[in-house]
C-alpha positions as CSV (number, residue, x, y, z in Angstrom):
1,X,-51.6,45.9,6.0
2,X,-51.5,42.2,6.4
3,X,-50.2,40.7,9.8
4,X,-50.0,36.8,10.4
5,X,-53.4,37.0,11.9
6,X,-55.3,38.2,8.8
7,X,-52.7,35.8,6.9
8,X,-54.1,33.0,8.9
9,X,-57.9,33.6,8.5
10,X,-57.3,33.3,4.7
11,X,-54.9,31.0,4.5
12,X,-56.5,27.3,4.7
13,X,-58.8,28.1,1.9
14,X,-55.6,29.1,0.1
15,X,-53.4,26.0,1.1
16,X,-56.4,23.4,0.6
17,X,-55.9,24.3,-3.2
18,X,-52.4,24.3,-3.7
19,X,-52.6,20.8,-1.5
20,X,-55.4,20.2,-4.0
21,X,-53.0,21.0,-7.3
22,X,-50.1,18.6,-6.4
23,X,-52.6,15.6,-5.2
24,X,-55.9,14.6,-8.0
25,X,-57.0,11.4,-6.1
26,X,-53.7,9.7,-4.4
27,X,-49.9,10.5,-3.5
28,X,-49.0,7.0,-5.0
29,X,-45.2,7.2,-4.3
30,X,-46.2,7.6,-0.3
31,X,-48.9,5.3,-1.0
32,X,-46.9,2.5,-2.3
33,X,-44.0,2.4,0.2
34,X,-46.4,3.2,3.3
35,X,-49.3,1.3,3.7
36,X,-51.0,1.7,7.3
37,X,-49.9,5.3,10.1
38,X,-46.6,5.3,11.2
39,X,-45.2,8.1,13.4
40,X,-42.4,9.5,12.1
41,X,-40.3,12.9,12.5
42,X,-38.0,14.5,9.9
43,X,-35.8,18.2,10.3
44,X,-36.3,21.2,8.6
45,X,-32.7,22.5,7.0
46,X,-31.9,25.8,6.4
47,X,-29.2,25.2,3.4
48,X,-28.9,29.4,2.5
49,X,-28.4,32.2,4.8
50,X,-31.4,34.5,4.8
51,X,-34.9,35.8,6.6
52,X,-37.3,33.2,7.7
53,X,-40.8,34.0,6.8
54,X,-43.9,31.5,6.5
55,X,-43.7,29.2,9.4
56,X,-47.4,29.1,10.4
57,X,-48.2,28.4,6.8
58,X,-45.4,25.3,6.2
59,X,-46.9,23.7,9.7
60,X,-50.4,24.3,8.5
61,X,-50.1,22.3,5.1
62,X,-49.2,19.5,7.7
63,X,-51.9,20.0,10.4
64,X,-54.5,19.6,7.6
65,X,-53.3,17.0,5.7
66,X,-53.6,14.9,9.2
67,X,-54.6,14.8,12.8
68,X,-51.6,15.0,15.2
69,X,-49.3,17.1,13.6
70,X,-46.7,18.2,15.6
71,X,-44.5,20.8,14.1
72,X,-41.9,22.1,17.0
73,X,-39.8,25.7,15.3
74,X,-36.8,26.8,17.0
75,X,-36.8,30.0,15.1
76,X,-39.6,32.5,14.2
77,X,-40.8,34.6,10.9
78,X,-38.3,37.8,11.1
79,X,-34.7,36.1,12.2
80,X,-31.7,36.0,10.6
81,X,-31.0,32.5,9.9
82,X,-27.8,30.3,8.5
83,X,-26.8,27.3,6.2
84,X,-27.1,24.4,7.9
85,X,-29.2,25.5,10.9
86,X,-32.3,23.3,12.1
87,X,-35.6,25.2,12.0
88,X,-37.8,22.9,13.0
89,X,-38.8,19.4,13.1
90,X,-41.8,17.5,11.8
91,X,-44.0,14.7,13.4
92,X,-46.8,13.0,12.8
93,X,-48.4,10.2,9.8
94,X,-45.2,10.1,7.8
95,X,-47.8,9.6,5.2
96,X,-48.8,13.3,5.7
97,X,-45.6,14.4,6.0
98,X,-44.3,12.8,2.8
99,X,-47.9,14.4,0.6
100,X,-47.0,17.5,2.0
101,X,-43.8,18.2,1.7
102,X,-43.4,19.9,-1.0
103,X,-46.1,22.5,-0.5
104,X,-45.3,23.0,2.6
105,X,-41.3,23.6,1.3
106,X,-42.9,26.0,-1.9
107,X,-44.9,28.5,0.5
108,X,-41.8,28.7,2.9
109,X,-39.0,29.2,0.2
110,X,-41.2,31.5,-1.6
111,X,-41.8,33.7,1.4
112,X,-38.2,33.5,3.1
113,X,-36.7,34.4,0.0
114,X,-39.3,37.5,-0.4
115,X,-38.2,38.9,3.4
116,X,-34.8,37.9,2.7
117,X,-35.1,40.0,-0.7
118,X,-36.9,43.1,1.1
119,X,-34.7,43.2,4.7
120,X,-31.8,43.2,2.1
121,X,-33.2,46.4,0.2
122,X,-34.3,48.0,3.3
123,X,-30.6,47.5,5.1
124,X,-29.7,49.8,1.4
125,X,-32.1,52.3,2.5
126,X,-31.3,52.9,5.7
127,X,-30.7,56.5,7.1
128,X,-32.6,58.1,3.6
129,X,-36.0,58.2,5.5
130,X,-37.3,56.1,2.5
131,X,-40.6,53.7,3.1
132,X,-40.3,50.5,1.4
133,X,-43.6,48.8,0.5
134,X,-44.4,46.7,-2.2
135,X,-47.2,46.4,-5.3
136,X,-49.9,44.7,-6.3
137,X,-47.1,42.4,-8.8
138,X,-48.2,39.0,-7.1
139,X,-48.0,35.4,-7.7
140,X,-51.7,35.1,-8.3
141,X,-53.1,33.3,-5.3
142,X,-50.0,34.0,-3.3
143,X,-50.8,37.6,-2.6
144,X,-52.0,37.0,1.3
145,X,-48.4,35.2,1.8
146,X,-46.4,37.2,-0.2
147,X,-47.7,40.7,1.5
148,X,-46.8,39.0,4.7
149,X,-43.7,38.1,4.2
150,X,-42.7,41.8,2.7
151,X,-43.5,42.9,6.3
152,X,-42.0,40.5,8.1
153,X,-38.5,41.4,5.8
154,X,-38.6,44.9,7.0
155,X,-41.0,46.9,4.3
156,X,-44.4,48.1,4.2
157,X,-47.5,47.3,2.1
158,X,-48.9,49.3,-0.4
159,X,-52.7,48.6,-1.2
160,X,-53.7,45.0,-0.8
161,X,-56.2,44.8,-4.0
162,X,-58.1,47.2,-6.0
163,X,-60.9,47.7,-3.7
164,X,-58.5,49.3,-0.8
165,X,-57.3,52.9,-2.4
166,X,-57.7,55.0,-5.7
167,X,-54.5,54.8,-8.0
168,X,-54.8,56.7,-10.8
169,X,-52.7,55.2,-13.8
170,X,-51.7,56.1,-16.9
171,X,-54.5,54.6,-18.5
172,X,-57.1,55.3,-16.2
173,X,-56.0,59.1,-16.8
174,X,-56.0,58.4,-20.7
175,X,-59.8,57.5,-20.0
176,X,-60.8,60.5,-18.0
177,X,-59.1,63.0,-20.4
178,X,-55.9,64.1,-18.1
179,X,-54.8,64.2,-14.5
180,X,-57.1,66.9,-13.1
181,X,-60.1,65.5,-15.3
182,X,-59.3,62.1,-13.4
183,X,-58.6,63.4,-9.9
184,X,-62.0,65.6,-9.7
185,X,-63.8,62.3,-11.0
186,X,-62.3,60.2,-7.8
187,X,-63.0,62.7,-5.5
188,X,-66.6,62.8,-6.6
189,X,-67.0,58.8,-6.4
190,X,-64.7,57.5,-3.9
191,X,-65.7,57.8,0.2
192,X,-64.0,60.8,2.0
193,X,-62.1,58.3,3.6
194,X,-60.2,57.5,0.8
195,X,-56.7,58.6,-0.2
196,X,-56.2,59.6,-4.0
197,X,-52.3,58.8,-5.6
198,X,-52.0,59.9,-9.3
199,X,-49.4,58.4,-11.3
200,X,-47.2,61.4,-13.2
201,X,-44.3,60.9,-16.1
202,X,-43.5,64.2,-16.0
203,X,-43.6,67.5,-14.4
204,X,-46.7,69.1,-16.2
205,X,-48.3,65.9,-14.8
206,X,-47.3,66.4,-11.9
207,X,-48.3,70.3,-11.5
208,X,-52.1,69.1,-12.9
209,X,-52.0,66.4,-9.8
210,X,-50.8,69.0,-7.4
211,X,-53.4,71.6,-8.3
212,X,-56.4,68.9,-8.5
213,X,-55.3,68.3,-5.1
214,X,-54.2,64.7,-5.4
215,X,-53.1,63.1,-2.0
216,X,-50.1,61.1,-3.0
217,X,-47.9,61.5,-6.3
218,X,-46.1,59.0,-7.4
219,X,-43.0,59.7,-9.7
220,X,-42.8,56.8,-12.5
221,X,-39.9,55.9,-14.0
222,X,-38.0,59.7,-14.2
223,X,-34.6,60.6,-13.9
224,X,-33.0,61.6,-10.5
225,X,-32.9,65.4,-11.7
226,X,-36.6,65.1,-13.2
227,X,-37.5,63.4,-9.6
228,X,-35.5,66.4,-7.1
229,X,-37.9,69.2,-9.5
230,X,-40.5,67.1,-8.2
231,X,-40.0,66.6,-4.8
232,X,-38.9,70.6,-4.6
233,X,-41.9,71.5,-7.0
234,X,-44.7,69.0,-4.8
235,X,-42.7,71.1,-1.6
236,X,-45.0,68.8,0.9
237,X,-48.4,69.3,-0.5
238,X,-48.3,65.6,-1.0
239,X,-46.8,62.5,-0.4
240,X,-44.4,61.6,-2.9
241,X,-43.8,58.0,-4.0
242,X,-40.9,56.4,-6.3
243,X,-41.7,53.7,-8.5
244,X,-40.6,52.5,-11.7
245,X,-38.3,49.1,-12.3
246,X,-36.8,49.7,-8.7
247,X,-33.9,46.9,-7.2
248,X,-31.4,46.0,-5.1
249,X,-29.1,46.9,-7.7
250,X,-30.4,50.5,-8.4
251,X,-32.4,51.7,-5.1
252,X,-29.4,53.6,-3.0
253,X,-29.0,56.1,-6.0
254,X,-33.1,57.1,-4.7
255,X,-31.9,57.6,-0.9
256,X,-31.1,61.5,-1.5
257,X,-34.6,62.3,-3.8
258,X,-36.5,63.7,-1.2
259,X,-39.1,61.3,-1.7
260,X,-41.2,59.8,1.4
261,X,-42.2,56.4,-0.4
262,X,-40.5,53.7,-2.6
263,X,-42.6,51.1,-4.4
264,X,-40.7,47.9,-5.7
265,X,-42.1,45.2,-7.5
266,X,-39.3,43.1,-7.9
267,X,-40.1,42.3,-3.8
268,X,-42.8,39.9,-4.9
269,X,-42.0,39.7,-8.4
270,X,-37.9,38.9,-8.6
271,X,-37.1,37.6,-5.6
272,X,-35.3,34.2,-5.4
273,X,-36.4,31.4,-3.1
274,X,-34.8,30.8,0.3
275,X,-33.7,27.4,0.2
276,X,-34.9,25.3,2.8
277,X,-35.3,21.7,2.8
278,X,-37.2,18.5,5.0
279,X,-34.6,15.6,5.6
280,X,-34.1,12.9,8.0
281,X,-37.7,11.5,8.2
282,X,-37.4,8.3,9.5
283,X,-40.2,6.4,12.4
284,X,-40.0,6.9,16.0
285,X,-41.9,5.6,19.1
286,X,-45.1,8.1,19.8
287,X,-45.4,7.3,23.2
288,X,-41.4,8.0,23.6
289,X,-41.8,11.1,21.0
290,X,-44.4,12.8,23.7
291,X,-42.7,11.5,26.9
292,X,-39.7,13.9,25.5
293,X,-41.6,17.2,26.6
C-alpha cells in the first residue's frame, strides 16, 4: 500500500525530473522580468469543489527549487474542499516560485482530481461491502502519486508493480496452456508468501481456477448474471474481484454481485484534474513576513 511516507522517500527523484522536463538550461520569462531574490508570497485557489490530494508534493517542487521555501496549507490531503477557498500560500525567491509553478499545479490537479474521482465512486459503493482499489493503469512516472492519492480519496491499492503479487492474465494463461496449467506453475515458482489471482472470462475458467486452488479470482468483463453464478459457484473458496471497464457511471449496478473486490482503472486512468490555481504573487518584506508568526 502506499502512504505519504513511502510517497515521500520516492518522490524527489521523481519531481527533480519533471522540474527537469519543463526547465533545459533557464526559465527565461522569470529570468527576464526578475533579475536578483526577491521575497514574495502568492495563494493557492481552489477554483472546483473536490478532494485535496498532493500537498507535500506541490510544497516540495518549491523547497527544491530554492532555500527558504515557506509553504503554509490550511487544509490537508483527504478534505472536502470548495471553489474559491484558499489552500495555502507560497513564500520564498519569487524566482522559484514563478519556475515552479506549474509543476507544482500538474502533480496537485492530477492527484486532487484522482481522490476527488475515487471518494466519488466509493460514496456509490457504499453499504455493498465492495473494496475499491485501483490497477496498475498509471501515468508512467506518476504511479507513486497517483496510488497515493487513490487512498487518500477513499479506495484501496491493488499491487503496486509486477514484482508485488502473481496475476495471472489472459495471456500469461494462453502461455502456460490453461488456468490450472498456470496456477500449479505459480505455486511452484512464487514464495509461499505470495497470493495467486487468476483472471477468468467465464465460468469453466473459473471452475479450473477454483480447483487449482487459486487465491483470488477476478471476474473480467461478464455479465451481472454470469458474475452472481460466480460468486454462488466460487461460494467463499476465494476472494472474488470485479474488473473490466468499471466507472462512476456503471459501478452501483456491481453493489448486489456478491463480490468482495472492485478494480477500476479509470481511478488513475480517466479521472479529470482538480482545478487549482497559484495567484496573487506579488513582494513582501521578509523580515515583516516572519515577524507574522
Amino acid at each position: 500500500m502506499i502512504d505519504e511516507v513511502s510517497m515521500k522517500l520516492r518522490a524527489d527523484e521523481l519531481i527533480r525530473m519533471a522540474l527537469a522536463e519543463d526547465v533545459t538550461s533557464e526559465d527565461v520569462s522569470t529570468n527576464s522580468v526578475l533579475k536578483d531574490y526577491t521575497f514574495g508570497e502568492a495563494e493557492l485557489i481552489c477554483k472546483q469543489d473536490g478532494v485535496v490530494a498532493g500537498l507535500a508534493v506541490f510544497a516540495r517542487v518549491f523547497e527544491l527549487l530554492g532555500e527558504g521555501a515557506d509553504v503554509r496549507f490550511f487544509v490537508k490531503d483527504g478534505d472536502a474542499v470548495k471553489k474559491g477557498q484558499l489552500l495555502a500560500s507560497v513564500a520564498g525567491d519569487m524566482r522559484a516560485i514563478l519556475t515552479g509553478e506549474r509543476t507544482a499545479l500538474n502533480y496537485l490537479q492530477r492527484m486532487s482530481g484522482i481522490a476527488t474521482y475515487t471518494a466519488n465512486m466509493v460514496k456509490l459503493l457504499e453499504g455493498s461491502g465492495l473494496k475499491l482499489v485501483d490497477t496498475r493503469k498509471t501515468t508512467p512516472n506518476m504511479r507513486i502519486f497517483e496510488k497515493y492519492a487513490v487512498r487518500v480519496g477513499g479506495g484501496g491499492n491493488h499491487r503496486f508493480n509486477l514484482s508485488d503479487a502473481v496475476l495471472l492474465k489472459d495471456n500469461h494463461i494462453g502461455a502456460a496452456g490453461g488456468v490450472k496449467q498456470a496456477v500449479a506453475a505459480a505455486k511452484a515458482y512464487a514464495p509461499f508468501t505470495m497470493k495467486i489471482e487468476v483472471e477468468t472470462e467465464n465460468m469453466d475458467m473459473v471452475k479450473d481456477a477454483v480447483e487449482a486452488g487459486a487465491d483470488i479470482i477476478m471476474l473480467d468483463n461478464m455479465t451481472d448474471d454470469e458474475m452472481r453464478a460466480a460468486v454462488k459457484y466460487i461460494a467463499g473458496r476465494a476472494l472474488v474481484e470485479i474488473s473490466g471497464n468499471v466507472t462512476a457511471e456503471n459501478v452501483s449496478r456491481l453493489k448486489n454481485i456478491g463480490a468482495n473486490v472492485v478494480s477500476c482503472g479509470a481511478l488513475t486512468h480517466s479521472a479529470p484534474i482538480l482545478d487549482v490555481s497559484l495567484k496573487n504573487l506579488h513582494p513582501v518584506d521578509v523580515s515583516e513576513f516572519f515577524d507574522e508568526e
